[in-house]
C-alpha positions as CSV (number, residue, x, y, z in Angstrom):
1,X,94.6,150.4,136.4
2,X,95.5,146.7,137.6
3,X,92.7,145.5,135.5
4,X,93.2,146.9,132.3
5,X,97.0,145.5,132.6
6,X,95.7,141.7,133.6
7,X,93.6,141.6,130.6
8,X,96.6,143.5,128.2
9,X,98.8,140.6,130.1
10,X,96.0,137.6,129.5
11,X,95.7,139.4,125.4
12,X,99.0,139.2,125.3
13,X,100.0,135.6,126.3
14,X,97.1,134.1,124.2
15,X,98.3,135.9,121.1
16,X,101.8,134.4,121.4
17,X,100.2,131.1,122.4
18,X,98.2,131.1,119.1
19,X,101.5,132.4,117.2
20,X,103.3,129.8,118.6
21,X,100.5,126.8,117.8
22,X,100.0,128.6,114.0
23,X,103.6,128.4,113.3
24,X,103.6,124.2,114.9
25,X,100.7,123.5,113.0
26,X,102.3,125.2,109.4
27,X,105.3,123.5,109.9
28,X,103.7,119.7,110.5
29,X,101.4,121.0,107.5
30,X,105.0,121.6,105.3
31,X,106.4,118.3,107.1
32,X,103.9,115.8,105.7
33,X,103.2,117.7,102.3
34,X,106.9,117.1,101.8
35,X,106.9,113.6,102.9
36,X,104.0,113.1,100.6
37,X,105.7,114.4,98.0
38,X,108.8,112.4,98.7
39,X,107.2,109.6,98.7
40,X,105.3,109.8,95.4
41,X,108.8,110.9,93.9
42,X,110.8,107.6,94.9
43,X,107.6,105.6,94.3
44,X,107.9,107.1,90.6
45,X,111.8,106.6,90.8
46,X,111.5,103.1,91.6
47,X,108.5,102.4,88.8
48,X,110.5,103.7,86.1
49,X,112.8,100.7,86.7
50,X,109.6,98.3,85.9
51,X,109.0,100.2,82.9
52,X,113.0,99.4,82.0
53,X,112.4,95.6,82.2
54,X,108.9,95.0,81.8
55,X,107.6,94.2,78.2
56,X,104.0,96.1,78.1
57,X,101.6,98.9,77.2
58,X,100.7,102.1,78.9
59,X,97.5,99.5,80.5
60,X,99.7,97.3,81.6
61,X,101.6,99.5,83.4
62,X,98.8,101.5,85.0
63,X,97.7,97.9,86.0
64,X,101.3,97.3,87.5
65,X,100.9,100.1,89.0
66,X,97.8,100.1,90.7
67,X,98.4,96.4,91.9
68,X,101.5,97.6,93.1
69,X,100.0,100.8,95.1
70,X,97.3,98.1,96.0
71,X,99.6,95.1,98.2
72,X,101.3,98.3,99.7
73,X,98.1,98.7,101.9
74,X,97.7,95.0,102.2
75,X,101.9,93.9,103.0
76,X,104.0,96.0,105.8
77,X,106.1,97.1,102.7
78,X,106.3,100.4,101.0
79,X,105.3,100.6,97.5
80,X,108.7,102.1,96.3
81,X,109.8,98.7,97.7
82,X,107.3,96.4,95.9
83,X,108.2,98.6,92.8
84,X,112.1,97.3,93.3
85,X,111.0,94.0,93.5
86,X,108.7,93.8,90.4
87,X,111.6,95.3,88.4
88,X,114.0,92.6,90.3
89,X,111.5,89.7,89.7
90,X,111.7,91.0,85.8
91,X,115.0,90.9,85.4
92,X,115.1,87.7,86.4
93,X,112.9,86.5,84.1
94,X,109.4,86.7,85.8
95,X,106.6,87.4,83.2
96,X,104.7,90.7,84.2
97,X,101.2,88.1,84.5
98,X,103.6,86.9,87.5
99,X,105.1,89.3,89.1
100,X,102.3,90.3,91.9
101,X,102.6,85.9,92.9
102,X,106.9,86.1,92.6
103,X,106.3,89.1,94.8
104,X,104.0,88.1,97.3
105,X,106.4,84.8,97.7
106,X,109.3,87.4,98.1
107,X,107.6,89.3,100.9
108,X,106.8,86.6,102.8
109,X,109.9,84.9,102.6
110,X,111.7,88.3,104.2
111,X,109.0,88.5,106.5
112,X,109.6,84.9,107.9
113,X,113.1,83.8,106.9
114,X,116.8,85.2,107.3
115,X,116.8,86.0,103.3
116,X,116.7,89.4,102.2
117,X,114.3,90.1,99.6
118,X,116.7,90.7,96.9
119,X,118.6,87.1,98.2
120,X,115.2,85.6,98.0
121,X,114.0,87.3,94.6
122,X,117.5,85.7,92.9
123,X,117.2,82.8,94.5
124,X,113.5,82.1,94.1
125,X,113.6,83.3,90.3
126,X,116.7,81.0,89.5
127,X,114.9,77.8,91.3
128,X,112.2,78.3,89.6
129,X,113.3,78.6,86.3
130,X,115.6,75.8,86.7
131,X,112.3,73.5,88.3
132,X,109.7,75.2,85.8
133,X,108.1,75.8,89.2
134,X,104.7,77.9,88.1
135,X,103.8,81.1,89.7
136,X,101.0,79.7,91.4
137,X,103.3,77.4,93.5
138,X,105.7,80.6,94.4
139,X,103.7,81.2,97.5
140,X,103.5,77.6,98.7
141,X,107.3,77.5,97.9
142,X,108.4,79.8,100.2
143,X,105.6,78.9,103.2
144,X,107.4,75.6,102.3
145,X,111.1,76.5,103.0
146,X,110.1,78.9,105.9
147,X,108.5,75.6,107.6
148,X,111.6,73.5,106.6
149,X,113.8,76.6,108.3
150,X,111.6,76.5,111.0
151,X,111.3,73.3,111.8
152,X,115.1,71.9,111.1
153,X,118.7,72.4,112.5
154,X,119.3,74.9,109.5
155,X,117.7,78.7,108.1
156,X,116.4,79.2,105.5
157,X,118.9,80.6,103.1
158,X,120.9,77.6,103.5
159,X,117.9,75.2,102.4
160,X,117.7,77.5,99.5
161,X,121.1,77.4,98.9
162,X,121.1,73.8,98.5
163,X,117.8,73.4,96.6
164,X,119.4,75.8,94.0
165,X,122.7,73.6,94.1
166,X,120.5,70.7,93.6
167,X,117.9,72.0,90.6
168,X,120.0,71.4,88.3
169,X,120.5,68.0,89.0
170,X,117.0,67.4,90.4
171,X,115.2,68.6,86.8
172,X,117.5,66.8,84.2
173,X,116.4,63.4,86.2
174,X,113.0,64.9,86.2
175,X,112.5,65.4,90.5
176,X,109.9,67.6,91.2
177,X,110.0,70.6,93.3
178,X,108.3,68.9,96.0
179,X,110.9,65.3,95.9
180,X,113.7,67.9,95.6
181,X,112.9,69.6,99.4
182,X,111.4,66.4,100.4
């Protein structure tokens, strides 16, 4: 009877509809669990080099951590990122107390300059050993040379480039970081 075959057709069509949805839906579901757990993986990866080069405790480190995990929601960067620049701004010498400023400075400079971050983590980390520039001036430092690259006929790795040529020179007369980009 025509009936009974529309409805067998009609059964039929939404049982491979919902086969067809269960199986898109399983594999987005397997998609982002393994994203998730890629991302955890390289976030880990990338931590572990912190705990090479930082001097701490297992607190310090969870606080590392968490401040790290923390400026990935706040900064368009990943945290396996921010990771590879804490363990960059420790091997250059940055004390772990430091590290979130060196980092924040390092982000915005890549953000708003033609440096790379690990350009501008070397560079940054040299200057400012060189000028004893303190952490708390990191951040003003870079929203300094952005402006300069800006506003000048010259970027801002070449400013940089100069103002580490310069340090040197600039500290043993006893210039300060501002009369050196002045």
């Amino acid at each position: 009877d025509l009936h009974k075959i529309k409805l067998e057709l009609l059964s039929r069509t939404i049982y491979d509809l919902s086969k067809a949805l269960a199986e898109k839906a399983c594999k987005a579901l397997v998609d982002f669990t393994k994203e998730t757990i890629n991302s955890g993986l390289q976030f880990e990866t990338a931590f572990a080099g912190v705990k090479k080069v930082v001097d701490g405790t297992e607190e310090d480190f969870a606080n590392l951590q968490a401040e790290i995990r923390k400026t990935a929601t706040e900064k368009p960067i990943s945290a396996d990122q921010l990771a590879s620049l804490y363990q960059a701004g420790a091997q250059l010498g940055v004390d772990k107390e430091n590290l979130k400023d060196f980092t924040n400075a390092i982000i915005d400079l890549q953000n708003t300059s033609d440096l790379t971050a690990e350009a501008g983590a070397t560079m940054l980390a040299q200057y400012a050993n060189v000028m004893n520039l303190p952490s708390k001036d990191y951040e003003r430092f870079a929203s300094t040379l952005s402006y300069l690259g800006s506003t000048t006929a010259t970027t801002e790795s070449r400013i940089m480039d100069m103002a580490q040529r310069m340090s040197g020179a600039g500290a043993s007369i006893g210039l300060s970081n501002q009369g050196l980009l002045a």
